[in-house]
N, C-alpha and C positions, 0 to 999 in steps of 0.2 A: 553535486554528489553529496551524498550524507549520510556516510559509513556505512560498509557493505559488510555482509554476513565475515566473518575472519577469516572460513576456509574462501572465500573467493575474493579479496581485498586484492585489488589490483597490484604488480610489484614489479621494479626490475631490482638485476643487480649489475653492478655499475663495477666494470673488473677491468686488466689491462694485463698485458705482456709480461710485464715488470714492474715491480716497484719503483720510482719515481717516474711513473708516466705521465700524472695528475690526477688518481680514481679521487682523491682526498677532494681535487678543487670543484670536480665536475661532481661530484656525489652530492659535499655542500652546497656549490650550488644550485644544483637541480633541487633538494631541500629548499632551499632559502627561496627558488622562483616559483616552485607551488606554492608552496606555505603562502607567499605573496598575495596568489590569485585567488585567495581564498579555501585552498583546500588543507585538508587535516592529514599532515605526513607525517608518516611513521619511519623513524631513523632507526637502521641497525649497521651495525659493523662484523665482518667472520674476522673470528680470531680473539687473540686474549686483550688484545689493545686496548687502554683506559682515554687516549688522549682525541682519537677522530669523535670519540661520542661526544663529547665534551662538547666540539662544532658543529656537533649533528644537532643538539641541543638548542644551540644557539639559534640554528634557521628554523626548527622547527616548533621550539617551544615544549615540544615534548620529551621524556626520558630518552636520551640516547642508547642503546642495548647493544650487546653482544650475543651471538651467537655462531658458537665453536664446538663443533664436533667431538673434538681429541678431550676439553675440559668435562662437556656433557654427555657424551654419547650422539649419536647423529638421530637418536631415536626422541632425542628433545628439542633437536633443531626445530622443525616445523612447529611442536606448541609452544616453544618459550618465542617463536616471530609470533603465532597464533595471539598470543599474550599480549606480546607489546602493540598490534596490531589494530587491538579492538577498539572498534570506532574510529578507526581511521578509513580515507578515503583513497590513499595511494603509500606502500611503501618504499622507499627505495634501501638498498643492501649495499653497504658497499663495500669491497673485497678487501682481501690482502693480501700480498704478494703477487707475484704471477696468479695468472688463472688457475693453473696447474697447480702449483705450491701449495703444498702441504707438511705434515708434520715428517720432518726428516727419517728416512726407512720404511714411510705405512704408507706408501703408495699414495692414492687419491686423499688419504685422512688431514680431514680439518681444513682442505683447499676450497678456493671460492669455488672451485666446479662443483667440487661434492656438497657444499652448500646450496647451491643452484636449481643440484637433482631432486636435492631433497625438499626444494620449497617448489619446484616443476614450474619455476621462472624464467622467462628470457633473458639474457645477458647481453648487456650493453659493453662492448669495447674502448676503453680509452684506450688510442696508440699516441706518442709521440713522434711524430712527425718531423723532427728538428732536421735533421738530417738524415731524408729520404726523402725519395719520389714514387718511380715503380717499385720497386721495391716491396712498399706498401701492402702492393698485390699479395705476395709472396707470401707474406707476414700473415694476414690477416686468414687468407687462403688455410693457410696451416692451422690457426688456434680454430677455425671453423670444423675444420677436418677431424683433429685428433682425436675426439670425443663424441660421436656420434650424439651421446644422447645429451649433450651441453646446446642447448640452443642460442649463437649469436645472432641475436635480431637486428645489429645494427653496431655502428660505429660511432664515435665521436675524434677524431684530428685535433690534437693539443700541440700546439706550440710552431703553430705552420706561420710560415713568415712573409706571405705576400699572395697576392691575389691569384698571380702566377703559378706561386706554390699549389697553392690550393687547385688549380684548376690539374695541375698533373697527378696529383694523388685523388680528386674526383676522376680522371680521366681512368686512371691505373686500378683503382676498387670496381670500376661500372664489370669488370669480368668473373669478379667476385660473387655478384648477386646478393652481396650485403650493405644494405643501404646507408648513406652518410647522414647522421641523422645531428652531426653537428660538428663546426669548425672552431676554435678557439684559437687564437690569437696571441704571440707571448704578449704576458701583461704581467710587469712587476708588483701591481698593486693586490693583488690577490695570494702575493705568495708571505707564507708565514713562517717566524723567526723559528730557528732548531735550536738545538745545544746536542751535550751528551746522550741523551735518551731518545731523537726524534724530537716532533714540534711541542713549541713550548705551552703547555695547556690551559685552557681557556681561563681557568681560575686565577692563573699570574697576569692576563693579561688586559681583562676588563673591557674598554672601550675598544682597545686596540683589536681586539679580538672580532668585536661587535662590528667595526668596519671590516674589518677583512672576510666578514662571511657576506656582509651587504655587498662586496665586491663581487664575491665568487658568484652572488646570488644574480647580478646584473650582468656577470661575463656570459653564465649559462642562459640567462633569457635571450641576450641576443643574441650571440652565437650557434642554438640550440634549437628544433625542431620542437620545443615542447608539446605541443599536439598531437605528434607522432609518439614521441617519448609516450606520452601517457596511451595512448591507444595501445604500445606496443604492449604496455605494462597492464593493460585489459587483456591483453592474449592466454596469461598465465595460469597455468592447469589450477583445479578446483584441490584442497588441501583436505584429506579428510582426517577426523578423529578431533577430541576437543583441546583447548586451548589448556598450555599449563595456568594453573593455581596456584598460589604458596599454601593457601592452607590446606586443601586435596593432598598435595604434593607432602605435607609433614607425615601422611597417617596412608600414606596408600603408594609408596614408592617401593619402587623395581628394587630382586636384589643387588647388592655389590657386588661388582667382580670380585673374583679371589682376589686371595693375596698372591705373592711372589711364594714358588712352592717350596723356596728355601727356606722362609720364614712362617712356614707351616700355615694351618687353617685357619679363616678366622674366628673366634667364637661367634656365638651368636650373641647380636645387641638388637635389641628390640627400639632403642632410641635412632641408629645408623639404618639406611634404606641405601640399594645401591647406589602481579606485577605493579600507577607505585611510583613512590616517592623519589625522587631527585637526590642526590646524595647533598645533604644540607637541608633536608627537608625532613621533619619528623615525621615519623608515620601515621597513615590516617586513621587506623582501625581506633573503634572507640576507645578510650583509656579508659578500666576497670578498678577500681579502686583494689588496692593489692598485686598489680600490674606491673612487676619491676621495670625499672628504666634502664635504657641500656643506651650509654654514653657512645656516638661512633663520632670520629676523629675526621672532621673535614678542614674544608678553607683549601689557602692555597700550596700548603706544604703536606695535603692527605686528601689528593684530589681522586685518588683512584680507587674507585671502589664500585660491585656490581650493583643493580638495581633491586637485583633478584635479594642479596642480603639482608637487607632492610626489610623486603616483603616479608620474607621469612620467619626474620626474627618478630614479626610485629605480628605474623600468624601465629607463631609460637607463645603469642602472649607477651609478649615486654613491648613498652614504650619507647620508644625510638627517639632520639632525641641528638641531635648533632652539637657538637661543639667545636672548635675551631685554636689548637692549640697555638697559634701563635697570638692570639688577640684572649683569651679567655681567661683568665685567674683558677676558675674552679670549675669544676662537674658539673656538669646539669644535677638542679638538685636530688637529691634521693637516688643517686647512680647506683648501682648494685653489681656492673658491669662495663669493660670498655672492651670496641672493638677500633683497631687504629688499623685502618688500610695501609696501600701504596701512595708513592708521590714520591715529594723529593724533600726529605729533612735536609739532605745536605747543600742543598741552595740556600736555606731558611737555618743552619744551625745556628750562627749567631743568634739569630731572634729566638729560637726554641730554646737555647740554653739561657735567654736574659728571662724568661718566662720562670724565672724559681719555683712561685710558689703553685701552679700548675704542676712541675716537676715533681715535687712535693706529694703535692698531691694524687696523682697517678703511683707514687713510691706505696705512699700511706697503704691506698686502696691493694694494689697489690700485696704489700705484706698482710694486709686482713683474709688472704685467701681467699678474695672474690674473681671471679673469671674474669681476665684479659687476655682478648685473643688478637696478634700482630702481626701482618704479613710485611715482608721488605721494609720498606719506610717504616709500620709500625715497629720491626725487630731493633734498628737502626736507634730509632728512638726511645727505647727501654735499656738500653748498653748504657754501659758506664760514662762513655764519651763518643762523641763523634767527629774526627780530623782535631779532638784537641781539647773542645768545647765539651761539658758537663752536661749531660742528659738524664733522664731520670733516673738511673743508677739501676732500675728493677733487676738488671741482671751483671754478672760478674763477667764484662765480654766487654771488646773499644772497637769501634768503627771508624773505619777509615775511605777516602777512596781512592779509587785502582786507576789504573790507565787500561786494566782489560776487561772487555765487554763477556759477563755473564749471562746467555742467553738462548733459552731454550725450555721444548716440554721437557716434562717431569712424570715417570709413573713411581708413586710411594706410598709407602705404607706405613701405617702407625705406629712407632716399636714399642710405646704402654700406652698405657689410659692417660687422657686429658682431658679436656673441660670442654675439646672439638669431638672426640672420637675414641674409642673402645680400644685396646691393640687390636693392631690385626687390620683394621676397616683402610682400606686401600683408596686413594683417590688420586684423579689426576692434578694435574699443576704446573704453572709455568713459572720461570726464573727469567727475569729481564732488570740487571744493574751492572752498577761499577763502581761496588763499594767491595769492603771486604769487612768481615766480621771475627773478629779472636781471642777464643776459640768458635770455629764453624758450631761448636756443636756441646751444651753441656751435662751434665751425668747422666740426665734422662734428656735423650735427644726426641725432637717434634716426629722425626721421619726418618726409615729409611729410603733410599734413591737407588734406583738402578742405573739410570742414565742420566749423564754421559758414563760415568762409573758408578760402581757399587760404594756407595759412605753414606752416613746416620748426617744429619742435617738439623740445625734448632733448636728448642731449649723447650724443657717442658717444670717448669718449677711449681709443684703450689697448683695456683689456678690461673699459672699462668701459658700461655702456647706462645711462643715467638717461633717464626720463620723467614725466610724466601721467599718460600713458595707462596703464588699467586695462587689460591682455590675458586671455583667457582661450586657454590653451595648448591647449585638446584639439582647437580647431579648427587648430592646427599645429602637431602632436605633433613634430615634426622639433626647433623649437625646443629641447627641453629635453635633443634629442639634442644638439645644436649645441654649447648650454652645457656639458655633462659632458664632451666630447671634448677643449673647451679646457683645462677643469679637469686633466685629463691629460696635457695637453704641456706645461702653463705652467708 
């Protein structure tokens, strides 16, 4: 096979009951055993998660993606897969949460089902098996049923203990009419180290990592129908309309939703509208003499960040250029801009705080009024201190970490102008930590938040935006125009 048109690229997606069934083991490896056989897979993840792409990555060699309803609208689902898709020969999806799960109170929104619909692919079932027999039936019967227009083509059995087993839970599905299309076996060698946040991401782990996907990659061959898998993944309806662009996407996006009607209309911004490089990878668009450069914050302590960013900013005209704050002294040269994602500064503070003259330097640039934009890790890392340790000082605020997990969407809106977005321009967002920052929030705050309650969130100083919140730019391509323009006058 050798890349099929994008709207008919063959696809499953690879979903389960519940969260810790194994979608993570059997997704990578079904990744890692094509990839093997020679074919070109395309890895995506639903949802905001920065860490499964990470191993999507690894087996497949290509950008790991996200595609999330609630962050984009579901009406970018199918182009931003259409996107990552292109020229590839099979992709696979892999979910999150239950099937069902979605964004808390919006019914179907942002669940692997309604991702499913929306790309009019088959869904593979991972069940866990540990402890059940008939049962099985039962289970599978139900997630088949509830949704008429979710199609399960097939099962996969995780963590079955004996041949035995196995033969009562194939005995107990044959009533089902959904085929077993693979048995996995518990194996400790495929499972990967957690901590505070979920699994520890590929960027701290190196080698360790690299075998644990070659693992997953050999569990699923043998264990796995791949033949079937792939045919089933032939079945999946035709995708119509074109693939997103960054640079289409700067100069021809949908409006914004409103705002919150408390906080009145928004004006009109002509810069806000309602794929690519690896995060570490600078961007490939020719570099233009005049072309500001824009610093983004990678390695292993600012591993989280969208793909789609990077396209953006690099269709926007700035030179993308990665740097790595616990290993790097200074900017990429001729910076005129940073963007410092998620991750974990506070596994790495030690080292980010022995890093001075970086510190320093990120201080410098911000007090000149050049745009720094920070989400989580980056807000973290512009505070005056973090659990104690010296940070770059950019803002008068100390971080710390919690014992309680912050976590969840966000709908917000801009409460003035920053170097992201106009007041008023609304976007969605997620919060996923267990730090705390004080004060939350200061005299020109990033956002305000409706939920879980109504409060101003973030710092907006200068040219500078720190947050929380996780955004995903393609659903306001404008954005990354906004940033690169300032990079240019500042």
């Amino acid at each position: 096979m050798t890349g099929s048109a994008v709207g008919s690229v063959p696809r499953l997606v690879i979903a389960a009951p519940a969260s810790g069934s194994g979608k993570t083991t059997v997704a990578t490896g079904l990744m890692a055993a094509l990839s093997a056989r020679g074919m070109a897979v395309s890895p995506h993840k639903v949802g905001p998660d920065y860490i499964d792409p990470g191993y999507h990555a690894l087996a497949t060699g290509r950008v790991g993606r996200n595609l999330d309803a609630y962050l984009c609208g579901a009406e970018l689902v199918a182009p931003l897969f259409a996107h990552g898709a292109r020229g590839c020969d099979i992709a696979v999806v892999e979910g999150v949460m239950g099937l069902f799960d979605g964004a808390a109170g919006e019914g179907e929104l942002a669940s692997t089902a309604q991702v499913a619909k929306l790309l009019r692919a088959p869904v593979v079932l991972v069940v866990d098996a540990s402890a059940q027999a008939r049962s099985v039936a039962a289970l599978v019967h139900g997630f088949v049923s509830f949704d008429p227009e979710v199609r399960v083509g097939g099962v996969i059995l995780n963590k079955v203990g004996s041949e035995r087993h196995e033969a009562l839970l194939r005995e107990a599905l044959e009533a089902t009419g959904v085929p077993v299309m693979g048995v996995l076996r518990r194996a400790a060698r495929v499972e990967t180290p957690s901590r505070h946040l979920g699994l520890v991401p590929v960027a701290e782990r190196a080698a360790a990592a690299v075998e644990a996907v070659e693992a997953m990659g050999a569990q699923v061959a043998e264990g796995c129908d791949l033949h079937g898998l792939v045919a089933l993944a032939c079945s999946a309806g035709s995708l119509a309309g074109a693939a997103w662009d960054p640079g289409d996407a700067l100069f021809s996006s949908p409006p914004m939703p409103l705002p919150f009607p408390s906080l009145g209309a928004a004006p009109p911004d002509p810069l806000v509208g309602p794929d690519g490089p690896r995060l570490g990878v600078a961007a490939t668009s020719a570099e233009k003499p005049g072309d500001p450069v824009v610093a983004l914050a990678g390695g292993a302590a600012f591993s989280f960040s969208y793909a789609e960013h990077a396209e953006l900013l690099s269709a926007a005209g700035a030179h993308v250029v990665t740097f790595d704050p616990l290993r790097d002294e200074e900017l990429p040269d001729g910076a005129s801009g940073v963007v410092i994602g998620g991750g974990f500064p506070e596994v790495y503070a030690s080292e980010l705080s022995a890093n001075e003259a970086l510190r320093k330097r990120i201080a410098e640039l911000a007090a000149s009024g050049a745009p720094v934009a920070a989400e989580c890790a980056g807000l973290l890392y512009l505070c005056r201190e973090l659990d104690g340790m010296p940070m770059c000082g950019v803002l008068d605020a100390s971080a710390r970490m919690s014992e309680r997990l912050t976590l969840g969407y966000r709908d917000a809106v801009a409460v003035g102008d920053s170097v992201l977005a106009a007041a008023g321009t609304r976007m969605r967002g997620h919060e996923f930590h267990r730090t705390v920052v004080e004060p939350g929030a200061g005299a020109s705050p990033a956002w305000g938040v409706r939920v879980p309650e109504r409060r101003v969130e973030g710092f907006v100083e200068g040219g500078v935006h720190a947050s929380y919140l996780h955004t995903h730019w393609a659903s306001a391509p404008g954005v990354a125009r906004r940033f690169v323009e300032r990079c240019r006058t500042s």
